[in-house]
C-alpha positions, 0 to 999 in steps of 0.5 A: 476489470484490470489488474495492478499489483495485488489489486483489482481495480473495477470502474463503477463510474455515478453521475458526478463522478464518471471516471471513478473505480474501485479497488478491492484485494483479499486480505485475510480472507475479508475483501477490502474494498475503496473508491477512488476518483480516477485509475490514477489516484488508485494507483498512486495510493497503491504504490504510495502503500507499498513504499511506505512498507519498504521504508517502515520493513528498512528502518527496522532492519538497520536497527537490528544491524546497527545493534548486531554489530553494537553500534547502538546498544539500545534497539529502541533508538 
């Protein structure tokens, strides 16, 4: 078992698919759990995930900015 992140990532490799791993984290109190083919298409999921929060978290922050300071009058934008 090794470790990215917040993630645990498990080999459970089957016959078609000798290189695939799963991936498991706690979220609220529930484990999720995904397979994927490989330990880099894991990784790449897991790091698009956590881009995809940063950008969606930046956006709303700019907004909030934006009309602090009344450049937009509309938070709805």
């Amino acid at each position: 078992m090794a470790r990215f992140k917040t993630y645990k990532i498990e080999k459970t490799p089957t016959d078609k698919f000798t290189e695939m791993v799963t991936i498991s984290k706690k979220v609220k109190g529930e484990i999720v759990e995904r397979k994927f083919i490989d330990e880099a298409k894991a990784k790449a999921w897991i790091e698009f995930g956590a881009a995809h929060k940063l950008i969606n978290n930046g956006a709303k922050k700019v907004k909030g900015e934006l009309g602090s300071i009344g450049i937009i009058a509309d938070k709805a934008w």
